[in-house]
N, C-alpha and C positions, 0 to 999 in steps of 0.2 A: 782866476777861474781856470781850471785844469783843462787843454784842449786832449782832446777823442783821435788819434794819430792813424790813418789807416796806412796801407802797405804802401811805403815809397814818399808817403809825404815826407818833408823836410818843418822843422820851427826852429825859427830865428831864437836862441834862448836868453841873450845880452838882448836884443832890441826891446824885448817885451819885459823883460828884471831889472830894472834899472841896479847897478853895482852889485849884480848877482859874482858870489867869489867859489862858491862850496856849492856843489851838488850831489846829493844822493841819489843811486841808479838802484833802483828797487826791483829785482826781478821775483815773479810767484808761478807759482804751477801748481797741480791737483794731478793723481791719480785716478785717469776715467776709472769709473767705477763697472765691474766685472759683470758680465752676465750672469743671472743666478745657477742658470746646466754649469757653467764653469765653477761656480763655487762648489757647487754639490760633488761635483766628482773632485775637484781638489778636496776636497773632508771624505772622501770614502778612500781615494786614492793615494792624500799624505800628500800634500799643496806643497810644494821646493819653491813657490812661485817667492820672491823677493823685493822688497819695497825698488821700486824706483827712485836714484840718486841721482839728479840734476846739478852739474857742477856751473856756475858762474864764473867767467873768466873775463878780465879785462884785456887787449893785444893792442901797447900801444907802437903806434908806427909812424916812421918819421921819411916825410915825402910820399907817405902812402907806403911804406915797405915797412917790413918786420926785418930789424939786423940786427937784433940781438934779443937772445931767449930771456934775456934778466929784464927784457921791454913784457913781459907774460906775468898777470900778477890773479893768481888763483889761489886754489886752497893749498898748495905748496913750494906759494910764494905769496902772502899776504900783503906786502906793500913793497911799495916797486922803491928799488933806490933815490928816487927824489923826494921821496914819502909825499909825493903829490895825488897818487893812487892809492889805495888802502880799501882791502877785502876785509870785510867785517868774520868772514867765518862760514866753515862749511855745513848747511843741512844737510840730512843725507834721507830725509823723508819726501818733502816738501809738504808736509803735515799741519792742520791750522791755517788760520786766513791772514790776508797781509805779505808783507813779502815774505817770499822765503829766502833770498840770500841777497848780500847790500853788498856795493862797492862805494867808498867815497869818493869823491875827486873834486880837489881842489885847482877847480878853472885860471884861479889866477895866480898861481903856484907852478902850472906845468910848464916845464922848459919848455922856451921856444923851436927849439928844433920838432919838436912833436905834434902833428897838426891834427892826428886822428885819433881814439880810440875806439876800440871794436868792444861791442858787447854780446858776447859767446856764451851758449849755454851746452854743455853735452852729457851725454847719460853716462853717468861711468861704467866699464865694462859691458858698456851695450850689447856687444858681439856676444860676449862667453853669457850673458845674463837673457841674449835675445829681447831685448829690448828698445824700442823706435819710441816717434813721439807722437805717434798715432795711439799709443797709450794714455797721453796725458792730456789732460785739460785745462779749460781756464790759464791759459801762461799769457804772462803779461811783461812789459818791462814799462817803468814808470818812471821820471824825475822829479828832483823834489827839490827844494829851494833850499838847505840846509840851515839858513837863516830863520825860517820861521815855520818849518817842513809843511810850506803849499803846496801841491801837489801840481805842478807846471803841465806837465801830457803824459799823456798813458797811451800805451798800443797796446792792445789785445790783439793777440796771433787767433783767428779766426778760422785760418785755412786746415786743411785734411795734410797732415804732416808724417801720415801713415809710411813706415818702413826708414824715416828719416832720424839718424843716431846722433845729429849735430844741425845748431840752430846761430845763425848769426840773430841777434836778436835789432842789433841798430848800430848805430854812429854816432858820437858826439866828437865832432873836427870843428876846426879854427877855420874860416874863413874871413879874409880880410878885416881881422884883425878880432871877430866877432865868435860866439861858440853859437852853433846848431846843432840840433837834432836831425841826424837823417830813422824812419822806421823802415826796416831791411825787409825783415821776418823772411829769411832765406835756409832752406835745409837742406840740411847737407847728408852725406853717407858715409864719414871723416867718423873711425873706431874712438878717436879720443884727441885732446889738445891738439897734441902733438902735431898729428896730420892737418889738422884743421887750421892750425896756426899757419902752416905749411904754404897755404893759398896766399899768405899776406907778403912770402918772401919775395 
């Protein structure tokens, strides 16, 4: 049964799997949907307004740091040199229900030197585009047991994330000897990866 994650819980995800190897990190979002005075003058005045493009990003980090940018596996960088990490592919709407973009990662694959991985979500071109995540709704990041895709815990970002251009979304790190969940749901004001990675150096 899938546990309900609020902000800051941890789950133990080896204790309660028994020979869990392979997990799917499932992240979704929705475009809050527009007030209708907004609509109407974007149709009288010719709408520039732009779909919202949510990127998923994995930062894996070893002792808790980021020391090398080839440890960053997003939509241009699909799977990380250990081929333990693997981005399934970029949406660029987050349009339809279910996830909108997958990371895999295989748990018992990843080098040991690597005790965390960060799961990051950011809007691209948020600055030039003016776009936060006080826009968006419904975002969730969920694991899934890739064995038999259970649905292990979900967190739903619940909080007012208004004027925020980047979203730590959780943690899955190695603890003595075990993999966890930490849910973050932490935002940020980071224009893109780059800076946002930046915090983990």
């Amino acid at each position: 049964m899938s546990i309900s994650l609020q902000k800051g819980q941890k789950v133990n995800l080896s204790k309660d799997n028994s020979g869990l190897s392979k997990i799917v990190v499932g992240l979704g979002w929705d475009e809050a949907q527009q007030s209708s005075g907004g609509r109407i003058l974007g149709s009288l005045f010719g709408s520039s307004k732009q779909a919202i493009d949510c990127d998923a990003s994995a930062i894996m980090l070893k002792n808790g740091k980021l020391v090398d940018r080839e440890d960053l596996v997003f939509f241009g960088n699909l799977k990380h040199k250990s081929g333990t990490v693997v981005h399934q592919g970029d949406n660029i709407t987050g349009a339809g229900d279910g996830d909108d973009e997958q990371i895999m990662i295989d748990l018992a694959r990843v080098p040991q030197e690597y005790d965390k991985i960060v799961i990051v979500v950011n809007i691209y071109q948020a600055v030039q585009r003016k776009q936060h995540f006080g826009m968006i709704q419904n975002a969730f990041v969920r694991l899934v047991d890739a064995r038999n895709n259970n649905e292990m815990c979900k967190y739903n970002l619940t909080e007012n994330y208004s004027g925020m251009t980047a979203m730590i979304f959780g943690e899955v790190y190695r603890h003595n000897g075990e993999w966890k969940f930490s849910a973050v749901g932490q935002g940020t004001n980071d224009p893109g990866l780059g800076e946002l990675s930046n915090r983990f150096i």
